[in-house]
Backbone as CSV, one residue per row, in Angstrom:
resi,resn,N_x,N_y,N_z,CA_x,CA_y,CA_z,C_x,C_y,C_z
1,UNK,0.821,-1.193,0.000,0.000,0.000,0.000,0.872,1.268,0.000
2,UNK,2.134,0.937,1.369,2.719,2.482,1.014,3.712,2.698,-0.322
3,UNK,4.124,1.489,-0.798,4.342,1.574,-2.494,3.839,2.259,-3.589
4,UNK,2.692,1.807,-3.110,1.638,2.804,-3.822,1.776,3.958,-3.841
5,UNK,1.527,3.840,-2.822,1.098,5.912,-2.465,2.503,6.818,-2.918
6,UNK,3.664,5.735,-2.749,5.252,6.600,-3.010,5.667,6.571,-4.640
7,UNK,4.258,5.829,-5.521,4.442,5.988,-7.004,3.956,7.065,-7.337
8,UNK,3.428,7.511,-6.536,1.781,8.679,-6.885,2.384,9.902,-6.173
9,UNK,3.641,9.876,-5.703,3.668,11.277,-4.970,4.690,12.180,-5.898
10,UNK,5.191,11.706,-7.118,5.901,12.635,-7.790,4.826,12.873,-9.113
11,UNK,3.792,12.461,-9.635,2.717,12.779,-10.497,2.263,13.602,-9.692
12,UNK,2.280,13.466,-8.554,1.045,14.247,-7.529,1.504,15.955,-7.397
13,UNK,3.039,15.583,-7.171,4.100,17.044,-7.193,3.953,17.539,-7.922
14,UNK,3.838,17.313,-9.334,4.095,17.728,-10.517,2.872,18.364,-11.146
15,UNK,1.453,17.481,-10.655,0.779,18.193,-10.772,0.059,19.852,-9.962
16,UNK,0.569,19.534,-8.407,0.270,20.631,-8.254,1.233,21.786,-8.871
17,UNK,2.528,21.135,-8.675,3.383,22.741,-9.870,2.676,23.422,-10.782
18,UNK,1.862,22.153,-11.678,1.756,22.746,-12.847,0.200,23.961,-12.391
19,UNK,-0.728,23.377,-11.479,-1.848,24.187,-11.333,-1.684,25.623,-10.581
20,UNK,-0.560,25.189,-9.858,-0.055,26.567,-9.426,0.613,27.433,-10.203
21,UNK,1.033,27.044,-11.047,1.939,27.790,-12.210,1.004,28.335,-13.250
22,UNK,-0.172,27.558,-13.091,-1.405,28.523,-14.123,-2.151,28.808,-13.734
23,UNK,-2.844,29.110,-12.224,-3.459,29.826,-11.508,-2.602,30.999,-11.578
24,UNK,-1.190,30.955,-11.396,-0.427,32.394,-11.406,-0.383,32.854,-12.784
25,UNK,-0.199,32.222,-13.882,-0.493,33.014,-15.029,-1.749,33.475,-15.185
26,UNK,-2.407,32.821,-15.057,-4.076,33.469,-15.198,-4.178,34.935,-14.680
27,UNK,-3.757,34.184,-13.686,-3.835,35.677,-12.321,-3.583,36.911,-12.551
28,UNK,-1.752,36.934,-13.567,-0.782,37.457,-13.852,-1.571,38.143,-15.004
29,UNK,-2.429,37.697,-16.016,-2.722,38.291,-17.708,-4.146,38.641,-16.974
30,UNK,-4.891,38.397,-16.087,-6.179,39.170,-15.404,-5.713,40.262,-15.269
31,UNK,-4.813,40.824,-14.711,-4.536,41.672,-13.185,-4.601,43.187,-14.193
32,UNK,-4.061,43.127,-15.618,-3.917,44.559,-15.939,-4.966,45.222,-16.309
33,UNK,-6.115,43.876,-16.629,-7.806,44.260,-16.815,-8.398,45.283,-15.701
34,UNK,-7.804,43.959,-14.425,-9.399,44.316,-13.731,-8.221,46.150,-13.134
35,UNK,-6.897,46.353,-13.102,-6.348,47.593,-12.902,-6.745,48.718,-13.565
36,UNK,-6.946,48.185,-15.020,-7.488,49.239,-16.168,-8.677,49.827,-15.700
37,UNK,-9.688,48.560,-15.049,-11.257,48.882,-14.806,-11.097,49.796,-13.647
38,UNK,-10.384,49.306,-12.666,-10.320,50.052,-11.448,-10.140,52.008,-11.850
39,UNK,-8.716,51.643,-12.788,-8.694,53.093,-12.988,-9.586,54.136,-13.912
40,UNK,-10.578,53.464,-14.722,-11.254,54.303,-15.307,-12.665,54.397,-14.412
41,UNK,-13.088,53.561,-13.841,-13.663,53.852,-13.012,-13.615,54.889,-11.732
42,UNK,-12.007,55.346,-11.080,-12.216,56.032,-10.609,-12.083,57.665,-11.717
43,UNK,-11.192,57.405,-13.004,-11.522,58.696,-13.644,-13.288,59.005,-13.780
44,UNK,-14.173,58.206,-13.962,-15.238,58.185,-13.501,-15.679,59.286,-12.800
45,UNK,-15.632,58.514,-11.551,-16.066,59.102,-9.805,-15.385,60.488,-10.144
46,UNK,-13.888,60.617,-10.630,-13.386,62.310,-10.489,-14.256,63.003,-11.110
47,UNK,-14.660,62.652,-12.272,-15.290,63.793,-13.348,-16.532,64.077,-12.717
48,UNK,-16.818,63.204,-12.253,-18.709,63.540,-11.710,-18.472,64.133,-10.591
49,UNK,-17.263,63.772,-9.673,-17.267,64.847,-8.391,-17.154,66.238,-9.067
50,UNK,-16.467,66.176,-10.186,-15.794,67.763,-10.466,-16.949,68.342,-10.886
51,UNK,-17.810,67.579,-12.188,-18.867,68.429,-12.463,-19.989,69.206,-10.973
52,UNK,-20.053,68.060,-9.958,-20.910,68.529,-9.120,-20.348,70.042,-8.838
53,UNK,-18.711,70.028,-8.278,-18.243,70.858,-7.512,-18.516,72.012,-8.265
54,UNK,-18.483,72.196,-9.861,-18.360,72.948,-10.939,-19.729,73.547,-10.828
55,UNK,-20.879,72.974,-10.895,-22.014,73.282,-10.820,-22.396,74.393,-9.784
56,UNK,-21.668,73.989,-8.564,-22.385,74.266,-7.525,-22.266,76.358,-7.677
């Protein structure tokens, strides 16, 4: 049995490398999106504060 389990623990290694290694790419080619969104969203929020302030 523990034969077993000591055939299966370097497939087993290898696979988590690999899911961790493309959870971080994923992660890595997301990140400049959701930054982009963040920042036009707050150019957003500025312009509408400014118009209010402008208005007033």
């Amino acid at each position: 049995m523990l034969q077993d389990l000591a055939a299966l623990a370097a497939p087993a290694i290898v696979c988590a490398a690999f899911l961790v290694g493309a959870w971080v790419l994923v992660r890595k080619e997301l990140a400049p999106k959701r930054r982009q969104r963040s920042r036009e969203a707050t150019a957003s929020a500025e312009r509408s504060q400014d118009r209010q302030q402008g208005g007033s």
